[in-house]
N, C-alpha and C positions, 0 to 999 in steps of 0.2 A: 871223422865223418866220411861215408861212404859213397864214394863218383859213381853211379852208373849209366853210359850212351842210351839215346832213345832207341839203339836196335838193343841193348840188353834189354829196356824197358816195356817194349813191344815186345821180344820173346817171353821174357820170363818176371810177367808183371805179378803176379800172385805173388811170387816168391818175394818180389821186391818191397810188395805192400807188405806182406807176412811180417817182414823185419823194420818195417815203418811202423806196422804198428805194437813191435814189442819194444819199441820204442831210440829206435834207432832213425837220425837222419840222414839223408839221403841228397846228393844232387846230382842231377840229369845234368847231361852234358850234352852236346852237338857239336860234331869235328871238334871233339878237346875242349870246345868253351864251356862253361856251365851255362846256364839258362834256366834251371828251377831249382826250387830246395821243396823237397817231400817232406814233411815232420810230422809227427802224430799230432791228432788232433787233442788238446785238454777238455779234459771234461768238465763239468763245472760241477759242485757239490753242496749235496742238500745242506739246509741249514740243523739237520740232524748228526750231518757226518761233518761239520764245522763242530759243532759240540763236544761229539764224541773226539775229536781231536784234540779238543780243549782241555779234555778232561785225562791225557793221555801225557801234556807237559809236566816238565819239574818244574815244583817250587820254584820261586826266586824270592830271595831277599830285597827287599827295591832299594833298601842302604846300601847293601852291598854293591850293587847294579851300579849307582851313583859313585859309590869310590871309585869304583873299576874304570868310571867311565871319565871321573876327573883325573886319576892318572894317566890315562893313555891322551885326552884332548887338554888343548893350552885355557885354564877353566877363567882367563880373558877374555875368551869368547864369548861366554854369557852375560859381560856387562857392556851390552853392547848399547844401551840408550845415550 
């Protein structure tokens, strides 16, 4: 993450946004302390391009998913009543 001083921020704020919003964050400083964090803004996404992203995963096995997932957790934990 990248420090920039309020006199960098005041000189050369363009520049600074330019790389905020290529997706780069940023924090302002005053005499060395930080004081703000710049971060790009999220966008939020239609429920078209939810879709389309859906449509864009691999497969999964949901058996497989399940072994995978009882080997790696202690599978005690699901009889937890």
């Amino acid at each position: 993450m990248r420090r920039v001083s309020v006199r960098e921020l005041r000189n050369q704020g363009g520049k600074v946004l330019d790389r905020v919003q290529r997706g780069e964050r940023t924090i302002i400083t005053r005499d060395g302390e930080d004081v703000a964090e710049l971060r790009p803004v999220r966008k939020s996404l239609s429920a078209e391009a939810l879709i389309e992203r859906r449509r864009n995963l691999p497969s999964m096995d949901p058996e497989l998913l399940r072994r995978d997932i009882d080997e790696i957790l202690d599978t005690n934990l699901w009889n937890l009543r």
